[in-house]
Every structure is written in structure tokens, then in C-alpha cells.
Backbone as numpy.savetxt, mean C-alpha at the origin, in Angstrom:
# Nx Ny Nz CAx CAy CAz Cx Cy Cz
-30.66 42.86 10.16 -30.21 43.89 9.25 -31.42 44.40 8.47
-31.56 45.89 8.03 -32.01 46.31 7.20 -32.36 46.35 5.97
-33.20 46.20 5.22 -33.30 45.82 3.41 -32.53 47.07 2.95
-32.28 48.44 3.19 -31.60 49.26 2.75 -29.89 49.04 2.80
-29.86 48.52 4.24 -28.56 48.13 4.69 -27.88 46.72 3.03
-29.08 45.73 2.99 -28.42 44.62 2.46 -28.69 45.15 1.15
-29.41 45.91 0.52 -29.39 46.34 -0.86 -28.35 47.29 -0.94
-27.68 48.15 -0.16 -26.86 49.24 -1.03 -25.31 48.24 -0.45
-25.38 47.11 0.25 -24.21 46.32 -0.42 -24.09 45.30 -1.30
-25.27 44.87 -1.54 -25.58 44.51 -2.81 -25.17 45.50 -4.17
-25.67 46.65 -3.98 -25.24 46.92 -5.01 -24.04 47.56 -5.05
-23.38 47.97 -4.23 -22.11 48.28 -3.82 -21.33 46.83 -4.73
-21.45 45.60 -4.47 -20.78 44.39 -4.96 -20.99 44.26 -6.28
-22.14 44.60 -7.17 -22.33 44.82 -8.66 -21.50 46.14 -8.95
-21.41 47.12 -8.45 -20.46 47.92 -9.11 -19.26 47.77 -9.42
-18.66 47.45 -8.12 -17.36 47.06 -8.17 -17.14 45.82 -9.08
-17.92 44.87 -9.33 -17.66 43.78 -10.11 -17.72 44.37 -11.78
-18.79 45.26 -11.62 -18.89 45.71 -13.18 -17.32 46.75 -13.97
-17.00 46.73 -12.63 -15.84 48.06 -12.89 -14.86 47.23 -13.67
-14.65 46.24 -12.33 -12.94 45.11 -12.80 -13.53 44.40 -13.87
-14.22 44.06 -14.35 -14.78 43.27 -15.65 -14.77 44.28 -16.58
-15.11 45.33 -16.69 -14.96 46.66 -17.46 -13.51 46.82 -18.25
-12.62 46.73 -17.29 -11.56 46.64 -16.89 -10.65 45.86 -17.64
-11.12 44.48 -17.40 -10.24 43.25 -17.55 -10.54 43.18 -18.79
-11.69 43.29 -19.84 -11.97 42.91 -20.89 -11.69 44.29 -22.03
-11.54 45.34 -21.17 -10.99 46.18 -22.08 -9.51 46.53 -22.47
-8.98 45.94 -21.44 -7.40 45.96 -21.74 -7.00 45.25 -22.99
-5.92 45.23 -23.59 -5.07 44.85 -24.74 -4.57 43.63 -24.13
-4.44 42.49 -24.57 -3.51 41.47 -24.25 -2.01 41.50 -24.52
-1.46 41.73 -23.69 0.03 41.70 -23.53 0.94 40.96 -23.52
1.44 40.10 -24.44 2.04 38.76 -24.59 3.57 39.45 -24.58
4.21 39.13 -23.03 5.56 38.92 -23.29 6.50 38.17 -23.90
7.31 38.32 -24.70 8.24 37.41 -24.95 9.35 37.56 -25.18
9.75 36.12 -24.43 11.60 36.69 -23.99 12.33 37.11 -25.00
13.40 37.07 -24.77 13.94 37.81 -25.42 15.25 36.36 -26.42
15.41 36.29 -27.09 16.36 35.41 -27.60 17.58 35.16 -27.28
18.26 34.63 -26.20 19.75 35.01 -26.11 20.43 33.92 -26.56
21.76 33.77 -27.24 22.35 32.47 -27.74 22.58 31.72 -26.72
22.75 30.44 -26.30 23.18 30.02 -25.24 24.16 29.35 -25.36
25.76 29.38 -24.76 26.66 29.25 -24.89 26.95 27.61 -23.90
26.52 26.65 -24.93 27.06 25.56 -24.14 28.36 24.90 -24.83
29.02 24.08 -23.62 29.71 23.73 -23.50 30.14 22.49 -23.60
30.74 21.50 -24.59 30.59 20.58 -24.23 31.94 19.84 -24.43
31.49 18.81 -23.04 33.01 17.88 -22.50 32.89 16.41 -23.19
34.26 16.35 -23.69 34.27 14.83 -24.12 34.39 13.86 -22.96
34.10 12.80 -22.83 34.03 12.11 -20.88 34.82 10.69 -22.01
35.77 9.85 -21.70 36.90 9.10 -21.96 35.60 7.92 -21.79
35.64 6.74 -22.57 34.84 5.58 -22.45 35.75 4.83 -21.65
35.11 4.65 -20.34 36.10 3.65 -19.55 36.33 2.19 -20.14
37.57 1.87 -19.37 37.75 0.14 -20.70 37.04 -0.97 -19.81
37.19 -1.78 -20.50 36.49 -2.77 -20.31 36.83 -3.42 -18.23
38.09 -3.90 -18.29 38.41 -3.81 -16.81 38.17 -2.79 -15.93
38.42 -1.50 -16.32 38.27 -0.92 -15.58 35.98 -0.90 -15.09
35.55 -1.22 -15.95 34.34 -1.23 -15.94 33.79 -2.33 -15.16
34.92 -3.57 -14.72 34.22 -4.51 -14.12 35.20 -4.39 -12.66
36.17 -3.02 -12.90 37.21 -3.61 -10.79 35.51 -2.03 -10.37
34.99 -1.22 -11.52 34.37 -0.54 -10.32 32.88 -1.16 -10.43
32.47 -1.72 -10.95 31.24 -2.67 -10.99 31.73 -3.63 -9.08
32.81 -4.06 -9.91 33.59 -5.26 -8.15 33.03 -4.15 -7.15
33.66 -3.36 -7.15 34.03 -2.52 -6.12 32.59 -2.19 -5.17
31.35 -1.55 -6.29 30.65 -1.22 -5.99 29.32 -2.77 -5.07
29.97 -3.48 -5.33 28.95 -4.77 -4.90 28.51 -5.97 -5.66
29.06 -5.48 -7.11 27.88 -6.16 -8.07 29.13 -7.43 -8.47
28.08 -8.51 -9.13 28.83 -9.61 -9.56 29.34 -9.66 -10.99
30.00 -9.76 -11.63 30.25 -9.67 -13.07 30.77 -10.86 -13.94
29.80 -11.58 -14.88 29.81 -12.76 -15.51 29.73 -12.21 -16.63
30.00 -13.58 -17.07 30.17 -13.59 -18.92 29.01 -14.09 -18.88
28.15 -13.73 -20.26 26.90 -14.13 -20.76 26.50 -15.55 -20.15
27.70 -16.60 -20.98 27.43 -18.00 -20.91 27.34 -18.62 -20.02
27.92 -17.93 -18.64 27.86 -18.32 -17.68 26.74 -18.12 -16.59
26.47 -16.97 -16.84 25.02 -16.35 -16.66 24.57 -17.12 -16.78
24.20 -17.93 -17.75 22.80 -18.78 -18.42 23.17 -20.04 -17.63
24.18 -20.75 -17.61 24.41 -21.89 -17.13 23.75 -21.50 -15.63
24.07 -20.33 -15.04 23.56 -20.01 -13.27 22.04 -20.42 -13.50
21.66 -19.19 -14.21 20.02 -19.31 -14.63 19.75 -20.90 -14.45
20.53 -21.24 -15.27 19.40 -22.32 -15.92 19.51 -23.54 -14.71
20.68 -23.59 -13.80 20.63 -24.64 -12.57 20.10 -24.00 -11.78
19.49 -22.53 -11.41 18.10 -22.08 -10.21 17.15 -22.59 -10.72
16.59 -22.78 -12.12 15.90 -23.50 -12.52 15.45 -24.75 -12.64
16.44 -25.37 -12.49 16.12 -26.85 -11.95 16.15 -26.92 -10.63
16.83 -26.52 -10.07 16.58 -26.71 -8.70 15.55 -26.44 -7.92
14.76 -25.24 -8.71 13.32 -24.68 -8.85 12.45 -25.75 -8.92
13.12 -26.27 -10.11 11.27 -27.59 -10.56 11.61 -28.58 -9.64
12.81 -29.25 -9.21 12.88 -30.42 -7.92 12.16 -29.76 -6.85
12.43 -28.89 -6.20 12.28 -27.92 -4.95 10.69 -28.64 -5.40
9.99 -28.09 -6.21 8.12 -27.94 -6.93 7.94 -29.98 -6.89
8.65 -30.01 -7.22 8.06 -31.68 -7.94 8.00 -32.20 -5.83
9.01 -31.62 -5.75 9.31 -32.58 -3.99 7.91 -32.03 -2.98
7.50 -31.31 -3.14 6.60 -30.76 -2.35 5.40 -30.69 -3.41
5.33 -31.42 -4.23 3.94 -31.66 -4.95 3.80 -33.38 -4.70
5.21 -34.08 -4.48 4.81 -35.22 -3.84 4.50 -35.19 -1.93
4.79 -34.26 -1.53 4.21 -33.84 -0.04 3.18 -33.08 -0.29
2.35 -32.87 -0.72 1.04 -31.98 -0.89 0.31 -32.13 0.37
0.21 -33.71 1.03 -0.50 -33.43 2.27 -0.12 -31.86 3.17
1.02 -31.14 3.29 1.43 -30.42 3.81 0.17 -28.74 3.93
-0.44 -28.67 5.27 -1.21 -27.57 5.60 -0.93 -26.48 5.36
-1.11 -25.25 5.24 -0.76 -24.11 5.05 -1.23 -23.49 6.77
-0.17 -22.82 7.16 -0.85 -22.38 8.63 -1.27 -20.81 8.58
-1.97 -20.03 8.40 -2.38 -18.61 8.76 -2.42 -18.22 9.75
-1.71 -16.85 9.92 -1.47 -16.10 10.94 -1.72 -14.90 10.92
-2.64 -14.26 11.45 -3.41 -12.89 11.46 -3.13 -12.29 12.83
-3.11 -10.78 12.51 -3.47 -9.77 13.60 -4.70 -9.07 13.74
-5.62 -10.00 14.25 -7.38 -9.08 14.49 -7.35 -8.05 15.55
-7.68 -6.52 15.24 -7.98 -5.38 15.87 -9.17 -5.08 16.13
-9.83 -5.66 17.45 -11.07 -5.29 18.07 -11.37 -4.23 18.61
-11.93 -3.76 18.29 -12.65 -2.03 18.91 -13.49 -2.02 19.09
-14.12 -0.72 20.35 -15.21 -1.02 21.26 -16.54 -0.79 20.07
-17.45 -1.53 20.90 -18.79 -1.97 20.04 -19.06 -2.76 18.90
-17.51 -3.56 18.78 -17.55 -5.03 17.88 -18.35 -6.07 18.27
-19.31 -6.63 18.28 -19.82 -7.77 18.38 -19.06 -9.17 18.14
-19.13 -9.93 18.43 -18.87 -11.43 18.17 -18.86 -11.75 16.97
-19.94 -11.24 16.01 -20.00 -11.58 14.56 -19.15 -10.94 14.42
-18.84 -9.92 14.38 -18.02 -8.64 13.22 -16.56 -9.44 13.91
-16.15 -10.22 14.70 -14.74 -10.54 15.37 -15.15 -12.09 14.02
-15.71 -13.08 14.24 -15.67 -13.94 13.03 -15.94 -13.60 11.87
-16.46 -12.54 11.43 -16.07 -11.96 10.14 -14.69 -11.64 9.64
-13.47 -11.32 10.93 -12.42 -11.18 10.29 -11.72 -12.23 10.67
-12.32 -13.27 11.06 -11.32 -14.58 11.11 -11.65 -15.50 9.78
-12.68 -14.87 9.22 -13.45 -15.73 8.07 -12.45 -15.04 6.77
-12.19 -13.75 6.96 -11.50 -13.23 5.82 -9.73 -13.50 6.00
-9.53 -13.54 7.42 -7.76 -14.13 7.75 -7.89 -15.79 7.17
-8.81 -16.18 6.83 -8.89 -17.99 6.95 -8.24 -18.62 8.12
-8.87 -17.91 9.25 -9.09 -18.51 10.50 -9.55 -19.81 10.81
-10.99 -19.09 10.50 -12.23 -20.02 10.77 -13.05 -20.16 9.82
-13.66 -21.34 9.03 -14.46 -21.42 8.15 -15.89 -20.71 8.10
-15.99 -20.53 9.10 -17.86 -19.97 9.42 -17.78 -18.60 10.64
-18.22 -17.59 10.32 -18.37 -17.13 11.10 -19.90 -16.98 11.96
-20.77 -17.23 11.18 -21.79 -17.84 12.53 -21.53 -18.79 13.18
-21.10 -19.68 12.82 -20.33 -20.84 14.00 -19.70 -20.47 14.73
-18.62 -19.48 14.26 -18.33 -18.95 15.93 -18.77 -18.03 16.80
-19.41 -17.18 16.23 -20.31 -16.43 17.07 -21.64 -17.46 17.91
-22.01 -18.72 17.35 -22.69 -19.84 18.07 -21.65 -20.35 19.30
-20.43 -20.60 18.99 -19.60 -21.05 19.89 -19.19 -20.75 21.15
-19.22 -18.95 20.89 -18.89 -17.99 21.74 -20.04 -17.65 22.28
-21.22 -17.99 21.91 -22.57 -17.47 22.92 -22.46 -18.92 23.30
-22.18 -20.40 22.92 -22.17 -21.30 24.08 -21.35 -21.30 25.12
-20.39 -20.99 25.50 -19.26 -20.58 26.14 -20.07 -19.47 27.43
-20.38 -18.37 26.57 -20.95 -17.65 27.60 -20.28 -16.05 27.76
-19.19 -16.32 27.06 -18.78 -14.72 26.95 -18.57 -13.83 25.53
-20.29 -14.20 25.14 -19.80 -12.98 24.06 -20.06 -11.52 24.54
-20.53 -10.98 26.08 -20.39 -10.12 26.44 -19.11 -9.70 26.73
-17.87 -10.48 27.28 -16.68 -10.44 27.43 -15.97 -9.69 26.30
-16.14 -9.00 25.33 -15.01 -9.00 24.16 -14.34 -7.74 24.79
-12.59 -7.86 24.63 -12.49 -7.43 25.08 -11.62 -6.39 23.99
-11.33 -4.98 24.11 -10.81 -4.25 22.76 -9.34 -4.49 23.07
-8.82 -4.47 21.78 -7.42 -4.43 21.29 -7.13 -5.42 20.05
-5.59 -5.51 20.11 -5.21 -5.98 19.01 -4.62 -7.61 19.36
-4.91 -8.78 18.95 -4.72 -10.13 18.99 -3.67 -10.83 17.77
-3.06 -11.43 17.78 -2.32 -12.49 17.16 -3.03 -14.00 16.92
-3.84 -14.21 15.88 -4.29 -15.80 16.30 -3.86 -16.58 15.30
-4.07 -17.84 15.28 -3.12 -18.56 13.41 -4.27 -19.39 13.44
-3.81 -20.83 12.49 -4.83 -21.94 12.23 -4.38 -22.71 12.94
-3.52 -22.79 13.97 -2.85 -23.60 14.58 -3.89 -24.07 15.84
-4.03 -22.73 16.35 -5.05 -22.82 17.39 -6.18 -23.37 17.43
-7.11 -23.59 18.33 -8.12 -24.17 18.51 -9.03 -23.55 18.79
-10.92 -23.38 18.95 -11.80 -22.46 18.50 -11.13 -22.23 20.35
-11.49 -22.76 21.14 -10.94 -22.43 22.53 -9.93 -21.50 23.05
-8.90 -21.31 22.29 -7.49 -21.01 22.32 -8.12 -19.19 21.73
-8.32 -19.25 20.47 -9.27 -18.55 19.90 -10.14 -17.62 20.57
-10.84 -17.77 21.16 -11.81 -17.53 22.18 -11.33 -16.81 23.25
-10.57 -17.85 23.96 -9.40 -17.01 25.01 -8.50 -15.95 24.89
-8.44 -16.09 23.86 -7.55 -14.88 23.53 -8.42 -13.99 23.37
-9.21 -13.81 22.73 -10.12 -12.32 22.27 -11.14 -12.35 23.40
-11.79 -12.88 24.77 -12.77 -12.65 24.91 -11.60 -13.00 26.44
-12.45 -12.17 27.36 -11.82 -12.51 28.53 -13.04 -13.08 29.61
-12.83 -13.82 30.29 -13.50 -14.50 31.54 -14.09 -13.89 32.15
């Protein structure tokens, strides 16, 4: 393009800008405002339903309906049954916790980046250890993409087999 060409729309774009700014700032501000109309409401008295009737549509609808005192008596035996439930399984504490994860491998994951997310599922304690494990084995070229199921149940073998194929 031409310097004549890009200057007379150049200045073609300052005119027109100078015009509507001309324009906009010389006008009067025009504040509409509505107009006041009374508004004619209406209002319904609605009957306080009685007391039965407040608990057959409470029934009706699903819900359970107790007296205070009885309430509390419920409360308060989930609550014990709560701290036995706690005390009985704080005398079984040997008891493991098992984890169960879904790891999603995608292409150009390495071996590390696959025990990095068994290290964050609490898979596996180390993830250089298993990336050591899996280059003793012999297939950390094997990985293969998709999505796996593994727990703590399994074994680094089991483990292995599953995410890396032969």
C-alpha cells in the first residue's frame, strides 16, 4: 500500500472519531425516569395449618416426625454406638487400609511419571524403586497407553503386568 493510501485513512479515522466525541460530549444528559404508578397489591390471608395436619403431610411427603425428646434419646444412642463402633476398631488397629486407584497412561509417559502416580495413589512407596524394578524386568519400553485399575493389594509384579505389556 501507498503512504497516501494509509494516511488519508488515517485521517479519515481521526475525523470520524473527532465528530462522535464532538457529539457525545456535547449532548445534554438525559435521565429518564419512570414514571410513578401506585401498585395495587393484593394480599391473601393463607390459614396456619394445625398441628396434625402438619405432621400426616410431613408423613406423606417421606419425612419422619418426632418429638424433641425423643430425637435426643435417637441422637444420643448413634452416638454410642459411634464410640463402641471407634473403641472396637482402635482395639483392631492392626487392620491395613487397602488403596485403589485408576492410573491413566498416555503416550510418551515414561516409567517414572507411571510411579509418580502410584506414589501419589499410595501405591507404592518409592517411585524410583519402581522405575528400578521395571528396568530390571526389562520392559520399561513396553508401557503400554490407557487407563489401569491397581490397589495395595497387589504385588510390584501384578503391578507391572498390568501397565506394561510383554
Amino acid at each position: 500500500m501507498k503512504f497516501n493510501v494509509v494516511s488519508s485513512f488515517a485521517a479519515g479515522i481521526l475525523l470520524a472519531t473527532t465528530i462522535c466525541g464532538a457529539v457525545y460530549f456535547s449532548e445534554d444528559p438525559v435521565v429518564t425516569k419512570a414514571t410513578a404508578k401506585p401498585a395495587k397489591t393484593e394480599q391473601k390471608t393463607v390459614a396456619q395449618p394445625t398441628e396434625t395436619e402438619m405432621k400426616d403431610k410431613l408423613l406423606a411427603a417421606g419425612y419422619v416426625v418426632q418429638p424433641k425428646a425423643e430425637y435426643d434419646k435417637t441422637l444420643e444412642a448413634a452416638k454410642k454406638a459411634a464410640s463402641a463402633s471407634t473403641a472396637s476398631t482402635a482395639t483392631n488397629g492392626t487392620q491395613k487400609i487397602a488403596y485403589r486407584s485408576v492410573i491413566s497412561v498416555t503416550q510418551g509417559m515414561t516409567s517414572i511419571d507411571v510411579g509418580k502416580m502410584l506414589v501419589k495413589a499410595k501405591i507404592v512407596p518409592d517411585a524410583f524403586k519402581f522405575s528400578k524394578d521395571v528396568e530390571k524386568k526389562g520392559v520399561e519400553k513396553n508401557l503400554r497407553p490407557g487407563t489401569f485399575v491397581v490397589d495395595t493389594e497387589m504385588t510390584y509384579d501384578q503391578i507391572i503386568a498390568t501397565i506394561f505389556k510383554k
